[in-house]
C-alpha positions in Angstrom: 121.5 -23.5 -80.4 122.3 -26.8 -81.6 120.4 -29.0 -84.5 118.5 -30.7 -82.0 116.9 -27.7 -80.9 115.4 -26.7 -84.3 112.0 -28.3 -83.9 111.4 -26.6 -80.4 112.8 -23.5 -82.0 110.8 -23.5 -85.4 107.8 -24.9 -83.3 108.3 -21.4 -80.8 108.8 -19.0 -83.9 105.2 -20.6 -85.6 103.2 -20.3 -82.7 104.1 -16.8 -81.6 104.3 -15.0 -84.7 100.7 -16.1 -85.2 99.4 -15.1 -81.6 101.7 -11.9 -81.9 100.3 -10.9 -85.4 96.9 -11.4 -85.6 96.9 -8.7 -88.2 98.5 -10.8 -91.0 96.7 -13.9 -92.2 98.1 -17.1 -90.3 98.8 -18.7 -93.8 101.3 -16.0 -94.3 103.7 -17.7 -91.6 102.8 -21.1 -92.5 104.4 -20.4 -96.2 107.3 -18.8 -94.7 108.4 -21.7 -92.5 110.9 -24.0 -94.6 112.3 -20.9 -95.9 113.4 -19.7 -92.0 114.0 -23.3 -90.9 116.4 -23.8 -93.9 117.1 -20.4 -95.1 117.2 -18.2 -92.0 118.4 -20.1 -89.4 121.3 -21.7 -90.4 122.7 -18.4 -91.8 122.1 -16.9 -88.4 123.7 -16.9 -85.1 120.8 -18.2 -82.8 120.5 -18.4 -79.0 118.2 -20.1 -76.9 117.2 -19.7 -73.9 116.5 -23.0 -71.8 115.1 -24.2 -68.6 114.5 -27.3 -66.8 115.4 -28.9 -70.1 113.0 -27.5 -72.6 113.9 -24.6 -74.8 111.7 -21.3 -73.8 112.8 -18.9 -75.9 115.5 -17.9 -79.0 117.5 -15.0 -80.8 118.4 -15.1 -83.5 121.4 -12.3 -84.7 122.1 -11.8 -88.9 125.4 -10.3 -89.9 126.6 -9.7 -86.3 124.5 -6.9 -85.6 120.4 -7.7 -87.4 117.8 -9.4 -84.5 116.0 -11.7 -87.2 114.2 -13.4 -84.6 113.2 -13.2 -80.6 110.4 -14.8 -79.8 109.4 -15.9 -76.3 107.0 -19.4 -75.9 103.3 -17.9 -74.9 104.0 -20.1 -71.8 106.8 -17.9 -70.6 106.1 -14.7 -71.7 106.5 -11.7 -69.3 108.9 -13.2 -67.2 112.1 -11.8 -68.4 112.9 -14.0 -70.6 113.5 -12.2 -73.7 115.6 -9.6 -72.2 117.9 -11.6 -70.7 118.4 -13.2 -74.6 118.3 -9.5 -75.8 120.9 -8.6 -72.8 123.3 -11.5 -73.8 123.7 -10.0 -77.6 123.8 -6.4 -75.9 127.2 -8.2 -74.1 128.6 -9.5 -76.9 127.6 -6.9 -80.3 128.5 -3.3 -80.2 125.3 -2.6 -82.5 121.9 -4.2 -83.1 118.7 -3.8 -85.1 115.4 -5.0 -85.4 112.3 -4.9 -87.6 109.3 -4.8 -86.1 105.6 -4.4 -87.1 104.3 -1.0 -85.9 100.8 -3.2 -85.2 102.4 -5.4 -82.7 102.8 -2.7 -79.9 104.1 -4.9 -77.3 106.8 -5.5 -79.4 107.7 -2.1 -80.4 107.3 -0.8 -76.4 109.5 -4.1 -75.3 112.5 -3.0 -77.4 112.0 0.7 -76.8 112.1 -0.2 -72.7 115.4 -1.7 -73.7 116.8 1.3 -75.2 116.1 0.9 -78.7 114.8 3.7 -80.8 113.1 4.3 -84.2 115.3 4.3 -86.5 112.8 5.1 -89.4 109.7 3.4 -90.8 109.2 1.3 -94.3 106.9 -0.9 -95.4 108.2 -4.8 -95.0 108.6 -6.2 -98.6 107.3 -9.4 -98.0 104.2 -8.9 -95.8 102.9 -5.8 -97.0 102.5 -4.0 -93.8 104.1 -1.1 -92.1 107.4 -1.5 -90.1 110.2 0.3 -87.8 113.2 -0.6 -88.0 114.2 0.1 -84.8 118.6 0.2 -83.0 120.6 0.0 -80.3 124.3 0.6 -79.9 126.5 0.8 -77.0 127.7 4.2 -75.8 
């Protein structure tokens, strides 16, 4: 990812964590927005995933082994996308992990079809709501 890409990448991680969590108020990822764009992000090691020169998707990976972020445009969902991001860190990191909502079950059965399992369950500080944290690790 470059610093051009930030607006199609902040613009990506808005739209889908609003569609994918209906369960928490929108205004909740509104307020959290600079603080990913300016916190998050640059402290991260992001990916994106780009085709016929728009940006589709991104990963973002925290301390070489924490997924902060994979989120797929709505546009382009379904279509492999996200694994091949998630396959690209599985190259290149012995170990990752991931936090995700136990409500968004497309989420939790995408990363469990990708050999992650439930590591154990917490509520997330922020938000409020229940979580798994959820790990993968080469053999």
């Amino acid at each position: 990812m470059t610093d051009a890409d930030i607006d199609a990448v902040m613009d990506i991680w808005l739209k889908t964590n609003i569609a994918a969590h209906d369960f928490i108020p929108e205004n909740y990822w509104i307020g959290n927005f600079h603080a990913v764009k300016g916190e998050y992000l640059p402290k991260s090691e992001n990916y994106v995933f780009e085709s016929d020169g728009a940006i589709k998707a991104f990963i973002s990976v925290v301390d070489n082994y924490f997924i902060g972020a994979l989120f797929v445009s709505s546009d382009y969902q379904g279509q492999g996308v996200g694994q091949k991001l998630l396959d690209y860190c599985k190259d290149n990191y012995s170990r990752l992990e991931v936090a995700v909502y136990k409500d968004n079950i497309a989420a939790v059965g995408f990363y469990m079809k990708l050999d992650f399992v439930i590591k154990k369950e917490q509520m997330n500080i922020d938000s409020r709501y229940g979580e798994y944290i959820m790990e993968w690790g080469k053999n």
